[in-house]
C-alpha positions, -999 to +999 in steps of 0.1 A: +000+000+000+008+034-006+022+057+021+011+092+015+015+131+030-020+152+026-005+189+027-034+212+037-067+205+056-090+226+042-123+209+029-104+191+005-075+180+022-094+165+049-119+144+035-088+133+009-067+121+042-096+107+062-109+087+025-071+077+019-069+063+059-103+048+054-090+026+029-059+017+049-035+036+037-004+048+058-013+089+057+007+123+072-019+150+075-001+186+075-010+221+087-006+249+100-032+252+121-033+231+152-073+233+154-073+211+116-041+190+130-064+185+159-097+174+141-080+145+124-053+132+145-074+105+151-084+091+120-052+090+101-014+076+111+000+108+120-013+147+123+015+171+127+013+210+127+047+224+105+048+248+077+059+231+046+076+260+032+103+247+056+124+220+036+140+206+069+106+208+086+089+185+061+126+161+062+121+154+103+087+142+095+099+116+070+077+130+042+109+127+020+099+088+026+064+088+012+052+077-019+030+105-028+022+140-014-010+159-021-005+194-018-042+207-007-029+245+003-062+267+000-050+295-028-080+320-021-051+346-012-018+357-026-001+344+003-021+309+001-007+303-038+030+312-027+031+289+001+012+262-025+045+266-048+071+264-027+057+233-011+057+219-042+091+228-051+105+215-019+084+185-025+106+177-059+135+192-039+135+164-012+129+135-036+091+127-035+084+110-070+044+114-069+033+152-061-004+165-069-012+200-063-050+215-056-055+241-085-084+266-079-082+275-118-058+262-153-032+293-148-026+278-112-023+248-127-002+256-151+022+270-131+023+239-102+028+216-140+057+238-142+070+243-111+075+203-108+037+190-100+033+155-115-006+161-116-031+185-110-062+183-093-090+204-101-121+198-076-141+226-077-141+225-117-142+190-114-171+189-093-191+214-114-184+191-145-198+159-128-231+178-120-234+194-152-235+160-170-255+141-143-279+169-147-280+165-185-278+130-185-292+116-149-299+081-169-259+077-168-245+060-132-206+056-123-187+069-151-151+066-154-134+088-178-108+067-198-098+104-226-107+136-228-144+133-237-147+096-239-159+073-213-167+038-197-204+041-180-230+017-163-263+026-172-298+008-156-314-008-187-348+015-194-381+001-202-373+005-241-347-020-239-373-050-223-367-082-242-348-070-269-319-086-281-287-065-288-293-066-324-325-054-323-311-020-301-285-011-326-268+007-299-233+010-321-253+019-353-280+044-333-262+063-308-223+054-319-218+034-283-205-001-276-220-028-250-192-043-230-208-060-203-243-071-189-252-076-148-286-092-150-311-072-126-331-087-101-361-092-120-343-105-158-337-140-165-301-150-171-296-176-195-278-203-193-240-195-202-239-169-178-223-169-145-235-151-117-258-131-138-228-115-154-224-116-193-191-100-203-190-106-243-228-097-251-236-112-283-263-102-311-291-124-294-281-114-259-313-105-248-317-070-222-346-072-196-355-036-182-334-026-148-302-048-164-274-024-158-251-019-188-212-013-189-212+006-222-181+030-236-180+062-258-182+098-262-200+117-235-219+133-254-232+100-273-234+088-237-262+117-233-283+105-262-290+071-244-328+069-235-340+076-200-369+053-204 
């Protein structure tokens, strides 16, 4: 497992360290501010209040030892974004291979790309993005992004789909998506080659019952088109 250093608990920072401990991961938490230090010493492996602007400072804590650091540094003022950057330079100064930095906007991000960042993390544009397309397309469940714009999603079969075989949908030929997999819902009827209710090469008379849920890839915005009932 992973050891990790969570710089900055601010909203983000802290549900990031408590969701990485969760899942049993080895995790510093780091602030400035003993009140956050305080509100999660608990429920990670170390809390330790240090400002890591200081090089040494971050050393003596053996984050020069951790696999990743997540630099979480709140950038509302001038002051916030300074301290962001030199945390990540002295994060690529003492040898840490894996560094994400919190960007509030793409010129921060940019500039933390620059400066030595490995990846960036955007949450609050991020965030908006997610809702945007669950709101456009609410029909569409866990979606993992896999390229810009392109996407592997799971989908609840909608009443159209009940009893039809894949050939009879067209979904490649209608809506320019592809079925990957099938997890037969509570009410379908699997047939007989299928294990667990799972079919993972669906083939032209693979039959769809309503409330199936569908691993299917494409564009987003094919994604979209998919019917809601």
């Amino acid at each position: 497992m992973k050891r990790f250093a969570v710089i900055g608990l601010g909203r983000f920072g802290k549900k990031l360290a408590i969701s990485l401990a969760m899942s049993g991961a080895e995790v510093i938490a780091i602030d400035k501010d003993r009140e956050e230090i305080d509100a999660v010493r608990d429920q990670v492996s170390h809390a330790v209040r240090l400002d890591s602007t200081d090089e040494e400072a971050l050393k003596a804590q053996g984050v020069d030892k951790m696999d990743v650091a997540i630099v979480g540094i709140g950038q509302g003022t001038g002051q916030g974004f300074e301290s962001a950057i030199l945390t990540v330079v002295n994060l690529r100064q003492i040898g840490v291979k894996e560094i994400f930095a919190r960007a509030e906007d793409p010129i921060a991000g940019e500039v933390f790309s620059k400066i030595g960042a490995t990846d960036v993390i955007y949450p609050e544009i991020e965030s908006a993005q997610r809702w945007a397309y669950k709101l456009i397309a609410p029909q569409i469940g866990e979606k993992m992004d896999f390229a810009p714009g392109y996407s592997l999603a799971r989908i609840k079969a909608p009443a159209s789909f009940d009893g039809k075989t894949v050939m009879d949908l067209q979904l490649r030929q209608k809506y320019s998506i592809n079925l990957v997999a099938i997890k037969r819902g509570e009410n379908s009827k699997p047939e007989k080659s299928e294990k667990s209710g799972i079919t993972n090469v669906p083939m032209p008379e693979t039959i769809i019952y309503k409330d199936d849920l569908l691993i299917v890839a494409g564009s987003d915005a094919d994604l979209a088109k998919l019917p809601q009932e």
